[in-house]
N, C-alpha and C positions, 0 to 999 in steps of 0.2 A: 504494500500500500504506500508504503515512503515514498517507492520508486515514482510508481504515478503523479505523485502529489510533485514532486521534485520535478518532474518532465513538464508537467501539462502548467507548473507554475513559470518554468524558464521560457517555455512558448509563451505563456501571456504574456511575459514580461516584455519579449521580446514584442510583442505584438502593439500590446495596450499600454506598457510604462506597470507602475506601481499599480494601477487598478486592475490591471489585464494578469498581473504576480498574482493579487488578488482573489480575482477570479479562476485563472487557469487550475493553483491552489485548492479549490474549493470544488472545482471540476474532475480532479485529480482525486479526492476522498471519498469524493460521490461514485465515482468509479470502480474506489480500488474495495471501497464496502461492499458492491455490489458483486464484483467478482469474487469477494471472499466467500460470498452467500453462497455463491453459486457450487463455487466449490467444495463447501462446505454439504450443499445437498448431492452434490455430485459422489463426494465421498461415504454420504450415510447411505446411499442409495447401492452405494459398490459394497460397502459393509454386508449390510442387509442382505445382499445378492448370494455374498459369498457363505452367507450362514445358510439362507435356504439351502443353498447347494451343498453344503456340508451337510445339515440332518437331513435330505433327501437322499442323497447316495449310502447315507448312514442306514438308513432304512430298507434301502434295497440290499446293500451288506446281510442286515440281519436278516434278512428275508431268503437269503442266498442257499441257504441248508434246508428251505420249505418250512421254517416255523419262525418266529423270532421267541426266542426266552425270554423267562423272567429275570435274568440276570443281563441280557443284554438291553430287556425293558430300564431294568435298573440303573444300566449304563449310561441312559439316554437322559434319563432323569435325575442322574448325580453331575453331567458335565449343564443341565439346565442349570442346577442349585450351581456347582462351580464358576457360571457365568453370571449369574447373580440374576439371569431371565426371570421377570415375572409379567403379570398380567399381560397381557396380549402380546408381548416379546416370546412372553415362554408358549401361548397359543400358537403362535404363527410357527415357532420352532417343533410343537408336537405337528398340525398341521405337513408341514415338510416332512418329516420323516414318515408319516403316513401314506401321502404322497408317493416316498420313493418304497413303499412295502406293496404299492398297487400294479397289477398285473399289466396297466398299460402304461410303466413310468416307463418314459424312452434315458436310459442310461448313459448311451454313447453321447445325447444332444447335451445333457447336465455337463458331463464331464470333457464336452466342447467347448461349455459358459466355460468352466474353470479352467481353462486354461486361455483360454483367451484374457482370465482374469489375473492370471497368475504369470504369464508368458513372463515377461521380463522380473519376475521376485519369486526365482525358484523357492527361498526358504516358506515361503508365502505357502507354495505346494509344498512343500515336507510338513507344515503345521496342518496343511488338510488332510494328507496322509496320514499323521500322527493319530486325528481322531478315530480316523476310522480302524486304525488298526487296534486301540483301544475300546471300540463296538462289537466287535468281530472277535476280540479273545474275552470278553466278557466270561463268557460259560466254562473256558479254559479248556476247552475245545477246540480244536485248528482243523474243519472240514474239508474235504479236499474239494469242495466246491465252494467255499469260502476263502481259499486260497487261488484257486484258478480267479473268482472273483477280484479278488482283490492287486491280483495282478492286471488284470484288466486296467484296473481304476488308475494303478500305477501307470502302465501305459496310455491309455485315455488320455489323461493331464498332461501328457508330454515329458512325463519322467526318461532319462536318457540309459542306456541300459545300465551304469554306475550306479545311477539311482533305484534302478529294478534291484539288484544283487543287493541293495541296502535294505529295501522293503522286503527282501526272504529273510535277510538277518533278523529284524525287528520279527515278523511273523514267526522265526525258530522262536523268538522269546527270549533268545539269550542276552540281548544288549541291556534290556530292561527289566529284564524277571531272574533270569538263574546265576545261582552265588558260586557254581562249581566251576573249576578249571578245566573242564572239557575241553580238550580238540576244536570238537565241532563249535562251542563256544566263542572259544578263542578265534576262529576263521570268521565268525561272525561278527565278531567285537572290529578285526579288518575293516570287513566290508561297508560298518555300519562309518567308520571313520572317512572308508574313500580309501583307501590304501592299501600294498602289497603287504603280503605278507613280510617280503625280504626288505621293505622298506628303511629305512637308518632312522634310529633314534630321531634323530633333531627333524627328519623329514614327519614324525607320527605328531611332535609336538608342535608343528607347525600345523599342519592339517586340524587338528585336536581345536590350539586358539583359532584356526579359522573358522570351524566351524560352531565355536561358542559366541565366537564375534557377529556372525553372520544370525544367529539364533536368539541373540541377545535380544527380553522381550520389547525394552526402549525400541529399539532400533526396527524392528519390527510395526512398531505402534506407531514410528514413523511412517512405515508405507505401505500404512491402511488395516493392517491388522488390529479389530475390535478389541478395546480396553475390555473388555468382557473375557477374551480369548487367552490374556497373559497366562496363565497359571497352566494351560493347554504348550503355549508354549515353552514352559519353563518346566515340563514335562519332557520336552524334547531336549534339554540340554542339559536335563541328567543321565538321560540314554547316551548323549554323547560322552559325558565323563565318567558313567560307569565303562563304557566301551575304553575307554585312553585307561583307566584305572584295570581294569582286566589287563591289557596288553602289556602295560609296566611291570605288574608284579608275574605275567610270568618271562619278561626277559630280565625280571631283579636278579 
């Protein structure tokens, strides 16, 4: 808004003397108020988008095995309470996920929004991802049609195949759920990071802060992700540092 006021005041000036600073001034506020608005609805509007599309895909997830549980019910209605959703926030949120449990929700077209919403703020898709893959282990259950699903989804969004091998990780469970030193753990704790196996030290702790940097909920809530969603993404960047924490202790 400075910027406007600063510009359309030096035109006046230049224009009219001291009344035309004035004016230009005052042309300039009016303006730059107005584009805040805008952008501002612009932004509740992308918000809002993004969240149907989250508990709509959420829904066809849970639906994906032919039933939705009561513990994936419960799932749905603990990230409600965690977003602090109420009154017609938290209706519209049951609504969509309804939506996406109905025999004619078109899938692929949801998951065409979100990426077009997501295109340029990959972490943007990994915090969409995150939800659903916390829908989908509800029951602590891993379907194998809830997994072909969920790969789907992975692809759908535009996830790159680095990003696929990351989304089997989290699905093993290992990154976020198991305390043991397993092998197959350990491979996963990798892939959830981005990285090789035979990778060097300082190249894992690099990747590690980039990807807490990148996860970080500020920085996120900069570009567009709902103050409602933090705590979703601050879910994600304990996945990341249980995985960096695994990988340490077994090359300690």
């Amino acid at each position: 808004m400075l910027f406007l006021i600063i510009v359309f005041a030096l035109i006046g000036l230049a224009i009219g003397g001291p009344l035309g600073l004035l004016i230009g001034g005052g042309l300039g506020w009016w303006l730059g108020r107005r584009l805040k608005r805008r952008l501002n609805i612009a932004r509740q509007r992308l918000q809002e988008g993004f969240l149907d599309s989250i508990f709509s895909v959420m829904g066809c997830l849970c639906q994906a095995d032919g039933k939705v549980t009561d513990g994936e019910l419960g799932i749905a209605e603990k990230l409600f309470d965690q977003m602090r959703l109420q009154g017609e926030q938290r209706d519209r949120a049951r609504a969509a996920f309804e939506r996406g449990r109905a025999d004619d929700f078109d899938l692929d077209a949801e998951l065409a929004s979100v990426n077009r919403l997501t295109r340029h703020q990959p972490v943007m898709r990994q915090v969409f991802l995150q939800v659903q893959l916390s829908a989908i282990a509800a029951d602590g259950v891993l379907h194998d049609s809830e997994h072909e699903m969920m790969l789907r989804v992975a692809r759908g969004v535009g996830c790159s195949e680095t990003e696929v091998q990351q989304i089997e990780a989290m699905l093993h469970g290992a990154a976020a759920n198991s305390q043991g030193a397993s092998e197959e753990a350990l491979k996963d704790a990798y892939k959830v990071l981005g990285v090789s196996e035979d990778a060097s030290d300082a190249d894992i702790k690099k990747a590690y802060r980039r990807l807490m940097s990148q996860n970080h909920p500020d920085k996120l809530a900069g570009k567009g992700l709902p103050e409602s969603m933090r705590e979703v993404a601050q879910a994600r960047t304990s996945e990341i540092a249980n995985a960096y924490e695994r990988i340490s202790k077994a090359r300690e």
